[in-house]
C-alpha positions in Angstrom: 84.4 74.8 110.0 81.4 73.9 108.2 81.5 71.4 105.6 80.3 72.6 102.1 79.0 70.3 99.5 79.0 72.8 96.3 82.7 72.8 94.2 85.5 74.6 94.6 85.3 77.4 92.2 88.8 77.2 91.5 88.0 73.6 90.2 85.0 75.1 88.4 86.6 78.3 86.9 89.7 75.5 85.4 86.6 72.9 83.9 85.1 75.9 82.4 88.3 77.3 81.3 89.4 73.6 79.4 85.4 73.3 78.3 86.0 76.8 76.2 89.2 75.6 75.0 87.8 72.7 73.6 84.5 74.1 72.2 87.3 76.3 70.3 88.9 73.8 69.2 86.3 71.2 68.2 83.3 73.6 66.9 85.6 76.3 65.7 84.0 79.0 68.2 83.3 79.5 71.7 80.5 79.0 74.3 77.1 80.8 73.9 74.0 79.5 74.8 70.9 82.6 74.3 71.1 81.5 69.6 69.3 78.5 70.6 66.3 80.2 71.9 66.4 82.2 68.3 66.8 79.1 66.5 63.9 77.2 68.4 62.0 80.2 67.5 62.6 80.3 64.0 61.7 76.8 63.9 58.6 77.6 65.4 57.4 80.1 63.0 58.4 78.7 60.1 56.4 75.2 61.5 53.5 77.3 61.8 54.0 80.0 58.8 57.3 78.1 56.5 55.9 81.6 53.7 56.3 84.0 56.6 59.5 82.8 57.8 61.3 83.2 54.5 60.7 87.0 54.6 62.9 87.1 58.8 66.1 88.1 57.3 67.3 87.6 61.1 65.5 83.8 60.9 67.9 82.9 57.6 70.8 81.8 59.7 69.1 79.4 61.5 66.8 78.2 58.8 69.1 78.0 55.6 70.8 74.4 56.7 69.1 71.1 56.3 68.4 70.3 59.9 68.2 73.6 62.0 67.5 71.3 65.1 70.9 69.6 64.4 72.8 72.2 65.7 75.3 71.9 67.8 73.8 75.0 70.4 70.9 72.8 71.2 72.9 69.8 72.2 74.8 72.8 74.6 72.3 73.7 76.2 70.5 70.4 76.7 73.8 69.6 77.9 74.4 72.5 80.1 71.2 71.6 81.9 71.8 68.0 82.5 75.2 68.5 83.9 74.1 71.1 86.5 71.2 68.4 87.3 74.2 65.6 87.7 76.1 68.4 89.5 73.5 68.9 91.8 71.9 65.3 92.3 75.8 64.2 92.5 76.7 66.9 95.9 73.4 66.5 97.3 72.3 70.1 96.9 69.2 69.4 94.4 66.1 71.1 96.0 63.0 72.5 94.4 62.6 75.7 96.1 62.4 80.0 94.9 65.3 82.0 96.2 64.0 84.7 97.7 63.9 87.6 100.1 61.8 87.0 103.5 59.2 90.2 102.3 58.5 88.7 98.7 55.6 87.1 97.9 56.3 83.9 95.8 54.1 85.6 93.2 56.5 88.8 92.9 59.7 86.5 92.7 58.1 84.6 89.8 57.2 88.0 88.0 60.1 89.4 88.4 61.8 86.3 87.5 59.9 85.8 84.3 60.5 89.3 83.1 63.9 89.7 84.4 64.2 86.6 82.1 62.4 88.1 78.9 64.3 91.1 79.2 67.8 89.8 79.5 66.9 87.2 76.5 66.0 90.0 74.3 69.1 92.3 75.6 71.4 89.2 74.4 70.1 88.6 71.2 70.5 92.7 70.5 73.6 92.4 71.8 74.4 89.3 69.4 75.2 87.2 72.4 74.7 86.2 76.1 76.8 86.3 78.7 78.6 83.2 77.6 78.8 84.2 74.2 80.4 87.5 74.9 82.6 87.8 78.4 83.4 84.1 78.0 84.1 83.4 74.1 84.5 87.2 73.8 86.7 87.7 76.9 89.2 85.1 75.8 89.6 86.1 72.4 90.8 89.2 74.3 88.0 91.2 72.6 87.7 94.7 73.7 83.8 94.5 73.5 84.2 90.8 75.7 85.9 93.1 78.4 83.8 96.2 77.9 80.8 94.0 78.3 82.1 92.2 81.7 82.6 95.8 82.9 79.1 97.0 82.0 77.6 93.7 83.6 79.5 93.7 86.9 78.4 97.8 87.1 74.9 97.2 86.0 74.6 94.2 88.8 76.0 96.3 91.7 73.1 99.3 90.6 70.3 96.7 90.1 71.4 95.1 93.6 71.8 98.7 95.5 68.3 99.4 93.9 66.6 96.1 94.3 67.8 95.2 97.6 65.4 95.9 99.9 63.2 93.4 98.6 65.9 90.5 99.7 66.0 91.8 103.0 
């Protein structure tokens, strides 16, 4: 038997399980991570036009408190990053590499990547949340639209993969 280095996901799924209780019970709401790209955003254009940002109804949320880059969502994901690094850099897994199929170019894996990741950003923010935000927060809140969602996900990845495939191969 080989030895692995990565963590049980038994162990995982309980951390993340006790992490969500407590972001309920300490912020008020669950997990959700894709809002702080909007609020970085907002804060963007209203750094570089404060007369045009007044008139983003969507933009209001994030912009209507005295110190958008306060919020908590920012110190989540900043905090989501450096614990997979610890994570990581602790089991001696950390490499700088692209995951890819033995036929893909680098170049391809870095397009597809990149526009994989611009299209599933602006599918959460339609949606009103990421994956987090709605299977995770949504999913233990027993929301029908949590559950719905996981559903739709878990089809839409088997399509993509039966589709995509032969470019792992």
């Amino acid at each position: 038997m080989v030895k692995s280095n990565f963590w049980s996901p038994y162990a995982a799924g309980i951390g993340l399980g006790i992490t969500l209780l407590m972001t309920f019970y300490i912020a008020g709401w669950g997990l959700g991570a894709s809002s702080a790209f909007s609020l970085l955003a907002g804060v963007g254009v209203k750094d570089i036009s404060p007369e045009y940002a007044k008139t983003l109804k969507y933009f209001s949320q994030y912009l209507n408190v005295e110190s958008p880059i306060m919020n908590w969502v920012l110190f989540e994901v900043g905090g989501l990053f450096l614990g997979a690094l610890a994570g990581a850099l602790l089991s001696r897994n950390f490499k700088l590499k692209f995951d890819k199929g033995n036929s893909m170019k680098t170049r391809t894996r870095l397009l597809t990547a990149f526009t994989g990741g611009i299209l599933i950003g602006f599918a959460s923010r339609l949606a009103r949340g990421c994956t987090s935000g709605v299977a995770l927060s949504g999913g233990a809140q027993l929301a029908v639209s949590g559950w719905i969602f996981v559903i739709a996900m878990f089809v839409g990845g088997y399509i993509a993969a039966f589709l995509f495939r032969r470019l792992w191969s």
